[in-house]
Structure formats: structure tokens, C-alpha cells
N, C-alpha and C positions, 0 to 999 in steps of 0.2 A: 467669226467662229469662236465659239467657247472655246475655254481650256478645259482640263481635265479637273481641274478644280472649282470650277466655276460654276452656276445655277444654268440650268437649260438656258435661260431669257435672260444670260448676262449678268453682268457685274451692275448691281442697281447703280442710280445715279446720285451724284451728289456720296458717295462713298467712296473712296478713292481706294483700289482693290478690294473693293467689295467689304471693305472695311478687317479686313484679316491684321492691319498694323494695329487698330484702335481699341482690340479684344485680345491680343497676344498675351497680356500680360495678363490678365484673367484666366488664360484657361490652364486646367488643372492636371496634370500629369497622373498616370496611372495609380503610382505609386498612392498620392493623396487620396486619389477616390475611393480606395480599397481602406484606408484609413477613416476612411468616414462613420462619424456616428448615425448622421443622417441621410436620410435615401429617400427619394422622393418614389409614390406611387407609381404603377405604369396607366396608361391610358386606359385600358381593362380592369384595371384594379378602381381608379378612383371613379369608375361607373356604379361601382357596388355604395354601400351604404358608410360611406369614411367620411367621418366630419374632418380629421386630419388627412394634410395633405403630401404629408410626409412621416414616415416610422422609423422608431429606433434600432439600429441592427444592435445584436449581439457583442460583450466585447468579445474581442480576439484574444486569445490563450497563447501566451508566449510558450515557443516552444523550449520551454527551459529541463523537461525531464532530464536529457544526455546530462544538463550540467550538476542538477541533481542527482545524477546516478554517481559519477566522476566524484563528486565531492566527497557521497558516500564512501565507496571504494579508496579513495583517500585517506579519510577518517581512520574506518578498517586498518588500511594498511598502518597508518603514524599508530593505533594502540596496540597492532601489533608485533610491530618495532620496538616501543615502551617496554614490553610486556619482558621480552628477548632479552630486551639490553639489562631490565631491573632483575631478568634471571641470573644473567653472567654476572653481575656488579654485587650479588646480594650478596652480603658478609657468610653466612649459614652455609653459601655451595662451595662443596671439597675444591681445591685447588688441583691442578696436575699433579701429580703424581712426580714427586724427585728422584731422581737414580739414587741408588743406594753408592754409600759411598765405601771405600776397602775400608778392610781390616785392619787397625793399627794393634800390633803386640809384643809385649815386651814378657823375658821367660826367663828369669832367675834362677841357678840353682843357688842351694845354698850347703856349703860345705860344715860336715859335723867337727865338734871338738872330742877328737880321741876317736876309740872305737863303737862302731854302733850295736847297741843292745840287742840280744836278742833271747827269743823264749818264743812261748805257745802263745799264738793268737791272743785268746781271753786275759793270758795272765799280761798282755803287753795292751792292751787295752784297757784292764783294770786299774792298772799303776802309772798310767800317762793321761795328757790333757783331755784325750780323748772320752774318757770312761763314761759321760754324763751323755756325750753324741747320741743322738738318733742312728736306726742302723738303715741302709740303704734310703729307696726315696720317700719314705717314712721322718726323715729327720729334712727334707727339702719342705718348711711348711709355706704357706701363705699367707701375708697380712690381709686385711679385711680391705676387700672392694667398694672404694665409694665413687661417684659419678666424680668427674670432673668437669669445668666449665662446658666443655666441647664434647666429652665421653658418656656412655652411661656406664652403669654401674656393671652390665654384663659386658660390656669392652675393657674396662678395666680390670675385670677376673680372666678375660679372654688371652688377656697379655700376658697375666701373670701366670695363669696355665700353659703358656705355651713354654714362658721361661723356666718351669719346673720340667716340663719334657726335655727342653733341651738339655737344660742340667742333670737328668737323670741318664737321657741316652750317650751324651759327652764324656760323663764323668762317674758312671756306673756297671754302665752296659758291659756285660762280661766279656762279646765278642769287639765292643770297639777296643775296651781298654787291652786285650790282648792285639790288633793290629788286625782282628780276621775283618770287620768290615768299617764302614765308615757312613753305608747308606743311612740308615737311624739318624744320624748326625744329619745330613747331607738335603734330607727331604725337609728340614723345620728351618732351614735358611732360606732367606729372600733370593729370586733368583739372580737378581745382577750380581751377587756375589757370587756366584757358581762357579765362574772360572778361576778365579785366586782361591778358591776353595779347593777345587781341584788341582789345582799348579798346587798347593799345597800339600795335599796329601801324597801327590806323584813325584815333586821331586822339593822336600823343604828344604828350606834354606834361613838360617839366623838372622833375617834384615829387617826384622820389623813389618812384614807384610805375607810373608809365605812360610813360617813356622808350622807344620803340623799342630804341635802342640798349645798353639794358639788358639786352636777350634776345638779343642777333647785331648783327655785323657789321652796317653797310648805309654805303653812299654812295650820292650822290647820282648818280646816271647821268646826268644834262644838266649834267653838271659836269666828272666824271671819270672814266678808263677804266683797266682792268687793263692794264698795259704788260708782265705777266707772271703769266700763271696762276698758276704754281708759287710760293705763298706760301711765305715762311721761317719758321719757328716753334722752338721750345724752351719747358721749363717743365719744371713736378711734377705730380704727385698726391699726396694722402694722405688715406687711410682711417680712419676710427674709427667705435667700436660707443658710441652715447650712450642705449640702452636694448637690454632685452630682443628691441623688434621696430622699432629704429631703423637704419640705418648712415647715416654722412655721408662723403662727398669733398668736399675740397678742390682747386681745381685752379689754376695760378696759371703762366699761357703768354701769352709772348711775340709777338705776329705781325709781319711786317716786311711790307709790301705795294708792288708796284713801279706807281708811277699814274704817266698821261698825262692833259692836257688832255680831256674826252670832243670827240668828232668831227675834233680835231687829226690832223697830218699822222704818221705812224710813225715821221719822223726826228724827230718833236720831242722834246725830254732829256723823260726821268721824271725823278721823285721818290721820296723813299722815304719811308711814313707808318707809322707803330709803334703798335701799339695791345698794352697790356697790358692782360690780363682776370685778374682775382681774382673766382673763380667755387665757391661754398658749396650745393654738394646734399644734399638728403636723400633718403632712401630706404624706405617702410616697404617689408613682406612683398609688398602689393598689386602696389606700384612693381616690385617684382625680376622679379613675374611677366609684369609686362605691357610688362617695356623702356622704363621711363619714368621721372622724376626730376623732384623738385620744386626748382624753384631759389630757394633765401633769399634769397642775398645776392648782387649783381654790384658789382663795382668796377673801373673802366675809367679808365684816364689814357690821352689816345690825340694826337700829335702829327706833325707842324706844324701848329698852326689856331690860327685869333684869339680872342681871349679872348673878344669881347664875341659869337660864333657862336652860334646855340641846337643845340646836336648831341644833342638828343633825337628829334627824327624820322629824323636820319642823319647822318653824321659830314663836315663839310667839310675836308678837308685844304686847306692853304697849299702848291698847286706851285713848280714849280723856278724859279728868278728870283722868286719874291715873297716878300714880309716882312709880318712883322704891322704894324697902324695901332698909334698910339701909344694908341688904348681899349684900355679896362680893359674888365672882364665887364660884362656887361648890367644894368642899375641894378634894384636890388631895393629894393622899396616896402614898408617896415615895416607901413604902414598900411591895405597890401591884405589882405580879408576870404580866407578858405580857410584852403586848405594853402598854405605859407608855399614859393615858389621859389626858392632861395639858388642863386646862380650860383657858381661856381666857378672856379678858372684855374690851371693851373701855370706856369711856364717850363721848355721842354724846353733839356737840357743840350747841351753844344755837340758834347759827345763820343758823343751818343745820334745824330748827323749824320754820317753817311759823307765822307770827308776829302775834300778834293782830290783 
């Protein structure tokens, strides 16, 4: 009986299993046939008119699109990684933005020699240093804005406009220098300083960082009265670029102020009280847009007034007929805990006093 493998009529002879060991190694697995270039006719086929007895198939198309798409998409992504990284890295883009750093200020007064002068307004302006001043924000001028490396030339006038506001609303403004408000002031400062700005005007103090009179003008209204709106002033500015997204002014004005006794009669003589400010701003990108300036540094010498005075909450001038007491500055305690309050004093010169 056949096997299942076998020819109806058996395993021929002389073949030993039908010869299946003697052609093993010849026959071709699926995989190769499919690989073939050549393909022989079929039975029906090579009836028709084929001088050939065999055709060439097709080649076969790797299917390599997916790796091509992949690679694509790759690409893509690696330029626009590039793209990213050369945005963050490029020298030209602003850097973060720094906190603004406090206020450092130092407030001199400076003690007259002898008694201080007094007369009418005009005639005490005419006969002192003052008399050539600009009167109010008229005498605050502007130097000429040119670009810097990193600025143009309207950011650098942007700067300097704003430090003319400040110094007008600081150190002019009728209601700040009286004590009535301090908002004018309060809106052209950067905001991280808002709060020592505040601590400031609510409770100052002589330490170098919460003076009142470190940020504007003030006197004492139950003290003393403008005997003349129209302040005197004179001064500079000056600009410099201290990074890519920094600019700083400098400002350093003169004010000459015409006081009365407060509540005093109209004919009573004024005085005339000088406060110099040396005023250090910075400026990033933020700043320029939003009309506002951080202030470093203030340095104030402001006279007639007594040495031993505390002129951190507000500045007291020495009116006309009076003289300083023979104290010195307010005694400073080596051995108090904090921040250390080093009183100060000058002597104002005799020729910084309108004559006779």
C-alpha cells in the first residue's frame, strides 16, 4: 500500500524512497521562489505563440516608505530643535529680567555758619548762587539722545524722560513737597521696590534704606511754607549702557527753595533752603516700557538745618533769624543690635547763603 506521500504505483525502482534524499538539497523554499527573477511559463501559457520559455517578473519594491517618512519626521524635528536652541542662545534676545535691587541712601544735613538770611523771595535769589537757575521743571533740561550698542536712540530719550518726571514730581511737586501726597512719586518707580518705598514713607527711618527723604523732597507742613512755588534748579544727566538689556542715568540737580514760617504772616522774610540730590537709575527693557525706573542710589546734602535733626521722615530747614545750637549729630550707639544708624553732618558754606 502507498503512503501518503508516495505515487499511486509506488516508489519507482531502483530509487531508493522514491529518490526524495537525492533532490533534497535542490529544492527551493518559498521564501527563494518569491524572490525570483525568473518564472517559467505555465502549460497554457507556453501553448500560445512564446519563443521564450521563461519571463521576467517585476522587481519587488522595498517597502521602505515608513523608514522614509521616520527619517523625514526626524529631520523636521533635529531643525526644529536647532531652530529653539539658536533662539535661546542668540546674543540679541533680552535675558530675564533681574529684581530690582533696594534703595541705598545716604541724607546729609548741613549746619549754617551764624544766622540765616533772610528777605523776599526775588531779592534772596538774586544775591545767591542760585540767581542764573532755571525756575521749576524748565531748568530740569535734557542732554541729546543717541543710540547706544544695545538701545536706540527713543529708548534712550525714554529714560531720560522718565528721570525728568521723576525729578519734577520728587522734588517740585507742590503737594509732595508739602507731605500731602506721595502717589506722583510712587507710580514712576519699578515695582519690586514698592514695598521699602512704602515702609518708607509710613514709618522712615535713618538706616540707609527707609529714609523718606531718600525718594523726594518733603518738609514738614506744621513747620514750614513755600514763600514761592517756582523752585530754582540746575544740574546733569548722564547716560550709560552697562549691559545688553541695562541702561543707567545719572542725575545730579541743584534745588533752591523759597520757605516761610508755616501759618506766619506774608510779610514775614523767607529763607532760602538748597537741597542737592545725586540720583543713580537703572532701567531694564521692562522699565522703558512701562515709564518707570529703579532707583539705586540717592545722595542728598540739604541745608540750613541742625546737625543733631533726624531728616529721614522730612527735611527741617533752619529759618531766617535762626542759627544752629552748638550739638553736634545725634549720638550713635556702637553697641545697638540691627542696622547700624550713622548720623551724619556737614557745614553749609557761607557763600552757598545769599549775601546781604
Amino acid at each position: 500500500m502507498a503512503g501518503r506521500g508516495d505515487p499511486p504505483e509506488g516508489t519507482p525502482e531502483g530509487l531508493p524512497g522514491g529518490g526524495e534524499d537525492e533532490y533534497r538539497s535542490v529544492v527551493f523554499d518559498e521564501s527563494f521562489v518569491r524572490a525570483a527573477r525568473l518564472q517559467e511559463f505555465s502549460a497554457q501559457e507556453r501553448m500560445a505563440d512564446h519563443a521564450r520559455a521563461v519571463r521576467s517578473l517585476p522587481r519587488r519594491r522595498v517597502r521602505g516608505g515608513s523608514k522614509q517618512a521616520l527619517l523625514l519626521v526626524l529631520l523636521i524635528a533635529l531643525a526644529f530643535g536647532t531652530a529653539i536652541y539658536m533662539g535661546v542662545r542668540h546674543p540679541y534676545q533680552p535675558a530675564p529680567a533681574q529684581p530690582a535691587e533696594p534703595l541705598r541712601s545716604t541724607v546729609i544735613p548741613l549746619a549754617p555758619v551764624g544766622r540765616v538770611p533772610g528777605g523776599e523771595p526775588a531779592e534772596l535769589y538774586a544775591h545767591g548762587p542760585a540767581a542764573q537757575f532755571g525756575k521749576g521743571a524748565v531748568g530740569i533740561t535734557l542732554p541729546g539722545a543717541r543710540r547706544t550698542k544695545n538701545f536706540s536712540d527713543s529708548q534712550v530719550m525714554t529714560a531720560l524722560t522718565t528721570v525728568k518726571d521723576y525729578l519734577v514730581e520728587s522734588s517740585l511737586a507742590p503737594d509732595v513737597l508739602t507731605g500731602v501726597a506721595v502717589q506722583p512719586v510712587r507710580i514712576l518707580i519699578d515695582p519690586d521696590q514698592l514695598d521699602q518705598f512704602d515702609r518708607s514713607m509710613a514709618t522712615p527711618v535713618h538706616d540707609g534704606r527707609h529714609a523718606a527723604t531718600g525718594w523726594l523732597v518733603r518738609f514738614d507742613p506744621a513747620k514750614v511754607a513755600l514763600a514761592d512755588p517756582e523752585v530754582r534748579v540746575q544740574g546733569t544727566m548722564r547716560v550709560s549702557e552697562t549691559g545688553p538689556d541695562a541702561l543707567e542715568v545719572t542725575s545730579d540737580h541743584t534745588f533752591a527753595y523759597a520757605l516761610r514760617p508755616a501759618g506766619g504772616a506774608p510779610t514775614d522774610e523767607a529763607s532760602l533752603f538748597t537741597v542737592r540730590r545725586e540720583l543713580h537709575f537703572r532701567f531694564d527693557r521692562d522699565d522703558l516700557r512701562t515709564h518707570r525706573a529703579e532707583l539705586l542710589f540717592s545722595y542728598v546734602q540739604a541745608g540750613p538745618m541742625a546737625c543733631s535733626s533726624d531728616p529721614s521722615g522730612a527735611l527741617r530747614p533752619l529759618l531766617a533769624g535762626q542759627r544752629t545750637t552748638p550739638e553736634g549729630p545725634a549720638a550713635t550707639d556702637p553697641y545697638e543690635t540691627g542696622r547700624a544708624a550713622v548720623a551724619l553732618c556737614g557745614v553749609l558754606a557761607p557763600s552757598a547763603q545769599p549775601s546781604p
